[in-house]
N, C-alpha and C positions, 0 to 999 in steps of 0.2 A: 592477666595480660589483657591489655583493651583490645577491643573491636577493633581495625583499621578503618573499615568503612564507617564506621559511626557518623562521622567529621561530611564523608563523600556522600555518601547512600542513604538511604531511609530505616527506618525501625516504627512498627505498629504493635500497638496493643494486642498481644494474641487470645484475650480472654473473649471474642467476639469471632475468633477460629479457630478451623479443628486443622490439624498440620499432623504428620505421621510421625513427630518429635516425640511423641507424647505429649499429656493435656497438659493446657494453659497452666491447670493448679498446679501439676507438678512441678512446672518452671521456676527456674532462679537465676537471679543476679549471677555472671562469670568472675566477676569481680567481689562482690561482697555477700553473696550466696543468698542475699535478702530474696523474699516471691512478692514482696508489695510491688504492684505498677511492673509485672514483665514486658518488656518491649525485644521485639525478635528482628534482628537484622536482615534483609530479604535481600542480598547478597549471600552471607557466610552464612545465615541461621544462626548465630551468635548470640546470645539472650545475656541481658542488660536490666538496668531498672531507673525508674525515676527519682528515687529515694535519697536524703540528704548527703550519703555515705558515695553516691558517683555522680559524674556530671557527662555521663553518655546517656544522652536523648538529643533526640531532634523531633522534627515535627512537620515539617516540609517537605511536599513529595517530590521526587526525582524528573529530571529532566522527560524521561519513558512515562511517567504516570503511572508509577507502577502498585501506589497506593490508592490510589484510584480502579484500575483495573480488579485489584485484591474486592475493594469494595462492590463494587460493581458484581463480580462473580459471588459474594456472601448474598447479595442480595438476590440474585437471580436463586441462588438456593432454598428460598424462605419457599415455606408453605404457601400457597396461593391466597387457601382461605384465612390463614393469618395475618397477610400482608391486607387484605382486603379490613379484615377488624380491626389493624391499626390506622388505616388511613379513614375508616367512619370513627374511629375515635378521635383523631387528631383532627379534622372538619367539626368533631363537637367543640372539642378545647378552642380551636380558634376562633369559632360563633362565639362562643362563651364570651374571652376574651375581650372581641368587637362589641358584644353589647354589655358587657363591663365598663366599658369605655364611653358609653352614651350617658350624659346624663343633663335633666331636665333643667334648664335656666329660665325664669320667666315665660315660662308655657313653650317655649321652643328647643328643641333638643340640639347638644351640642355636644362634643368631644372631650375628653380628659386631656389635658398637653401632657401625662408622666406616662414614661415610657419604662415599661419592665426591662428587665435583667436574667438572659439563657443561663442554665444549669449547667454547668459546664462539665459534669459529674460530682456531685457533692460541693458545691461552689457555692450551694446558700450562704457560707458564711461571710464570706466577702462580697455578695451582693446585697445584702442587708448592710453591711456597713458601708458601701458606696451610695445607696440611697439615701440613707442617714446623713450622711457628709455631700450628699447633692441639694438636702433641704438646706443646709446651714448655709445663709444667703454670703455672710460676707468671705467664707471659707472657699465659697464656691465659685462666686463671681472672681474674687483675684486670679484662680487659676483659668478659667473660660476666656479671662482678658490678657492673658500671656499668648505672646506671638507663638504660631506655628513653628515645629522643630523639622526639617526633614530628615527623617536617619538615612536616606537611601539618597542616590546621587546617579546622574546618568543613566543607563538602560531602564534600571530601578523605580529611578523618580515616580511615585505618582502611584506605584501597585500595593495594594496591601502584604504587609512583611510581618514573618515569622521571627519572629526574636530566639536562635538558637545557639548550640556548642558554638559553631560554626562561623557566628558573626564574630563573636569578641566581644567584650568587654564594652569597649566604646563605644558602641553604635544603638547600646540599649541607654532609653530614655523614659523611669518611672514617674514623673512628672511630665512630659508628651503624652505616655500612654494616659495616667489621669485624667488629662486637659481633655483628652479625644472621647474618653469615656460621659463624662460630665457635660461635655455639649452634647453628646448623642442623648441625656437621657429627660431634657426637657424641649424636646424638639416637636413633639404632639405625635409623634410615628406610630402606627397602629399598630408596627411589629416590633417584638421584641425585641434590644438590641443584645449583640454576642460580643463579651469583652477578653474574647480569647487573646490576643494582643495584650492589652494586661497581664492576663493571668499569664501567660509568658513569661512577659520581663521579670513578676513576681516568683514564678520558679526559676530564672536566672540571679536573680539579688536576693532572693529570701530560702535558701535550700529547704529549711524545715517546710515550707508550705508546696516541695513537688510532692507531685502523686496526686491521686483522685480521693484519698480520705477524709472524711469532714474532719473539720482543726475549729479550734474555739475562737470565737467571733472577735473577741474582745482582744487577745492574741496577735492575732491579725490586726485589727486596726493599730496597738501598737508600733509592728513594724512599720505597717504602713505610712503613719507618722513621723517617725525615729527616720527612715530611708527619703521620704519626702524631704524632710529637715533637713537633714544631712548633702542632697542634691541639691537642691536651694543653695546653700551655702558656698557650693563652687560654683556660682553663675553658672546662667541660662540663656543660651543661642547667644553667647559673644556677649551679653548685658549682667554686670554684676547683681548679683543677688543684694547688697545694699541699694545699688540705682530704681531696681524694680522697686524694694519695699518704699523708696523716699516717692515713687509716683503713685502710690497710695496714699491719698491723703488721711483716711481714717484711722493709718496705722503710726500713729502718732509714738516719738520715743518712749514717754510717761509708760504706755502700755507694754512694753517690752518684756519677753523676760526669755533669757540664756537657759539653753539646757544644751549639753555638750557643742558649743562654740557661739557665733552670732546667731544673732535673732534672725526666724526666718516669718513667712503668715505663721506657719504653724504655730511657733511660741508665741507669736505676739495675739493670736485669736485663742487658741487653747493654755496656754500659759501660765500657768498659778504657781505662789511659793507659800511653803508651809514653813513654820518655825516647830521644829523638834528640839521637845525641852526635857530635857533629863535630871532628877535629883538623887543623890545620893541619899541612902536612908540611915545610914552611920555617922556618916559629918555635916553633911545639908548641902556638901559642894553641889551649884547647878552645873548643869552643862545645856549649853545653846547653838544649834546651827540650826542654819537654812536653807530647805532642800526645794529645788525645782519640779514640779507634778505637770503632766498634759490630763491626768485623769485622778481620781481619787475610788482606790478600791475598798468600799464597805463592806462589812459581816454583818450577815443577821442576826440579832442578835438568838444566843440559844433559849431563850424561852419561848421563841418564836417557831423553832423548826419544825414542832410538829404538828402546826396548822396547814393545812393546804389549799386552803381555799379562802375568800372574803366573807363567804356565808357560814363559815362554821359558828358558834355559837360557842368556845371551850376556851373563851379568853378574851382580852383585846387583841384587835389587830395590829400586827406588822407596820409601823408607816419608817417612810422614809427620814423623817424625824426621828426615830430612835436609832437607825442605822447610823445618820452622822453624830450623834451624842452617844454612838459605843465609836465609833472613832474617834472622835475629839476631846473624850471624856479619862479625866488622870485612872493611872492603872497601874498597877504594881508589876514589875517585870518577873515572870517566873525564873526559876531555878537555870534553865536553859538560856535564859538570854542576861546573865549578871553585868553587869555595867563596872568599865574598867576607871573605876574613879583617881584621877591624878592626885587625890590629896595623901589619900589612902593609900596609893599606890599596889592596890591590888582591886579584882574583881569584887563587889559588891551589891546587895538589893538595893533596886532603885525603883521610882517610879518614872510615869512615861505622861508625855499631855502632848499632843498637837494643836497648834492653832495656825490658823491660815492669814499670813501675812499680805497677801495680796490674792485678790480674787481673779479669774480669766472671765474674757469676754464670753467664753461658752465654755459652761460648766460639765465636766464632763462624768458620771458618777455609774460605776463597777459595781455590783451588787453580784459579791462572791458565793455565788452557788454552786459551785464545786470544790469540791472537798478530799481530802482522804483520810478514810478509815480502814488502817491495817493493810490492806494489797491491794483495796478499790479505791474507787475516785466517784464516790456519789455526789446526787444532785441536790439542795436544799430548794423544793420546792413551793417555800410559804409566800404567799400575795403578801405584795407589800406595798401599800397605799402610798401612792404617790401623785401631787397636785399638780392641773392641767396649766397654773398661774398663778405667781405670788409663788415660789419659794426665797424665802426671807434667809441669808445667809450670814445677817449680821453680828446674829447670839455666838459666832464659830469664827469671826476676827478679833485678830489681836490688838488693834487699835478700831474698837468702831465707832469711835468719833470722831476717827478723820474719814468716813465716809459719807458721801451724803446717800438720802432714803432710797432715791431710784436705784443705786448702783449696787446694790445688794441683795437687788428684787429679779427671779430669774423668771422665764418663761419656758416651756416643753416645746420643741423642737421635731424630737424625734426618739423613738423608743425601739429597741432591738429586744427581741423576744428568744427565747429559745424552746421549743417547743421538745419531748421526750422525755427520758431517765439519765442520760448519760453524754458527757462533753464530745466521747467519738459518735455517737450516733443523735439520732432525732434531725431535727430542722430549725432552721432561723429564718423568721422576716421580719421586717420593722412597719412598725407605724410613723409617720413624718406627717407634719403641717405645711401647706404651702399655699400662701395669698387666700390664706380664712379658711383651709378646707384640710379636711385630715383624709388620709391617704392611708392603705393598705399595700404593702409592696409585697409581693409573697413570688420570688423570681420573676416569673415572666409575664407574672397575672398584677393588674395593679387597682384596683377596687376603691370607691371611695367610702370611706365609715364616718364615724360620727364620735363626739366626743365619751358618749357612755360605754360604747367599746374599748376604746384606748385607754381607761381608768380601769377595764376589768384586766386587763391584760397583765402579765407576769413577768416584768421587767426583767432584762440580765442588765442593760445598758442605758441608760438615761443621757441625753443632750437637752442641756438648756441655755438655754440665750438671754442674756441680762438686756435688760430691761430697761428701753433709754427712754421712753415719753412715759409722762404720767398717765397712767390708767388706776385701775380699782384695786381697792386693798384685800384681795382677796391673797394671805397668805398662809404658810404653811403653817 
């Protein structure tokens, strides 16, 4: 039976207080007995969760303040000298920070314009892919030049809002929330910004991503995409989603490409169609369709897995060239995946080939390092060499001479790292370019590096951006 007050009242995290209920750990869900993410109702005491399986949370304190009060009083309980070591520690992190952020131009010192991204508890993984997709200029700029949405009206107007149970449905905007995040985060602000408003709306439209757990990067920018797309598509602030994209001029029809309805930025910048080619290996019947991609997920290849490093010396390395020539490259389908050949009219061995009928303006490439063997989900952590310019993607079309040279020449954009053993734990940040300078975005810390870093690094996610003026033939 639900909470009544849920909808009216408030509910806090109780893993941060002691309460005569019993401990936080023992707590669980009333409703689906889950203990991830307990939230305790401070009315009834009713205990709830943030978990896919219920949609009681809120987040927004009560008229009283009475989440505030709570806080207030846990604080006053801290140890003195505690409180004292975390606030010399937090004075060190933000020095840090600020002079992170200085850095030398023609003998005079000047500021970083990128602005970090708060932890919102385990939230590296969606701030690494917001950074990511903040470097990518034409991706970025269409949404920063879309009119303001207000969700709120009268008293409301104008205050920062909680996106909860409580609102509905309609009044949450993940394309607003986007827009607001994306202008905050090239604005030159010395302070962090908090895109808790985001991550809201994200646990109201996306359930698998409530709760505080890390979730896989790559996962996430999916949805992310897929729900983008999807909202596009029913027009924005009164303005069809056709009108917006025709006042784009760069987003020409030619570049179009459909993935579950009209073209929105998203397909028309991420885009790509592949031709999946099937033969039968008994009568030679082909089979041909053509499937829509916003990303292409590679394996490494297994001769590769048990290298871990670029220094090791126990083989060739890993490059990102053999990743897509084990995707692209014909392959016999095993016993588990038999091919239902129409001529035959039964299941059948066949072989498999992809080639990529149409390339997107940014390349987007998954380097599948997670895995499972038997009951785990391990990590494949071999370096896989991948170029800063000049990747050449012409050997992997299906017609490449209706291409011309530049248009199948990509450039590095932006790289998403995963750092640990395991998809639930460890950390993500990305590397990004922006106006000649490479960037380190690590949450809330945003650091400038250099290009022999960002070649050491251990890809999960690659962004690349095709390549419209002639430069050097530096390819892959």
């Amino acid at each position: 039976m639900e909470c009544p007050h849920l909808s009216s009242s408030v509910c806090i995290a109780p893993d941060s207080a002691k309460f005569p209920n019993g401990s936080p750990s023992s707590w669980c869900c009333s409703v689906c007995r889950s203990n991830k993410s307990p939230w305790v109702c401070l009315t009834c005491s009713s205990v709830h969760c943030g978990s896919y399986r219920c949609d009681d949370f809120v987040v927004n304190d009560t008229k009283l303040g009475l989440v505030q009060k709570v806080r207030e009083h846990l604080q006053n309980l801290e140890n003195s000298a505690f409180t004292a070591d975390r606030h010399k520690k937090r004075k060190l992190l933000e020095n840090s920070s600020l002079n992170s952020k200085l850095l030398k131009v023609n003998g005079s010192t000047t500021t970083i314009c990128a602005t970090g991204l708060r932890n919102l508890g385990n939230t590296c993984f969606m701030n690494a892919i917001l950074q990511s997709l903040s470097n990518i200029e034409q991706f970025c700029c269409y949404f920063k030049e879309l009119p303001a949405v207000e969700l709120r009206n009268g008293k409301t107007a104008g205050r920062r809002t909680y996106h909860t149970r409580s609102q509905g449905d309609n009044n949450v905007s993940l394309v607003e929330e986007f827009r607001k995040t994306l202008c905050a985060l090239w604005q030159g602000s010395q302070t962090a910004f908090s895109p808790e408003s985001l991550f809201y709306v994200v646990w109201k439209i996306m359930p698998n991503f409530r709760g505080y757990q890390q979730q896989d990067a790559h996962e996430f920018m999916r949805y992310l995409l897929d729900h983008l797309h999807l909202e596009l598509q029913g027009g924005f602030n009164g303005v069809s989603r056709s009108a917006i994209l025709q006042e784009n001029s760069t987003l020409s029809a030619s570049n179009k490409c459909c993935i579950n309805g009209a073209s929105t930025v998203v397909t028309a910048i991420f885009g790509g169609i592949l031709q999946n080619e099937v033969n039968c290996l008994i009568c030679g019947t082909e089979s041909r369709k053509f499937d829509p991609f916003l990303d292409l997920s590679l394996d490494i290849p297994s001769q590769f897995r048990s290298k871990r490093s670029k220094n090791q010396e126990n083989g060739p390395v890993c490059s990102l060239r053999d990743c897509l020539r084990s995707f692209t490259d014909l392959e016999e389908l095993d016993e588990t995946e038999l091919y239902m050949c129409h001529k035959c009219k039964k299941k059948q061995k066949s072989t498999k080939k992809f080639w990529i009928q149409k390339l997107p303006k940014v390349l987007c490439l998954h380097l599948k390092r997670f895995h499972w063997t038997a009951y785990l989900r391990n990590k494949v952590d071999t370096y896989v060499e991948f170029p800063l310019r000049g990747l050449d993607m012409k050997c992997y079309l299906l017609e490449p001479e209706n291409s011309g040279p530049e248009n199948c020449l990509y450039d590095l954009a932006a790289v998403v790292v995963h750092h640990g053993s395991g998809v639930g734990s460890g950390h993500y940040t990305a590397y990004a370019t922006h106006e000649g300078r490479w960037f380190h975005f690590n949450d809330s810390t945003v650091t400038l590096t250099d290009e022999e870093t960002v070649v050491k690094a251990k890809a999960y996610i690659l962004f690349y951006v095709e390549r419209q003026a002639k430069a050097g033939s530096d390819k892959l």
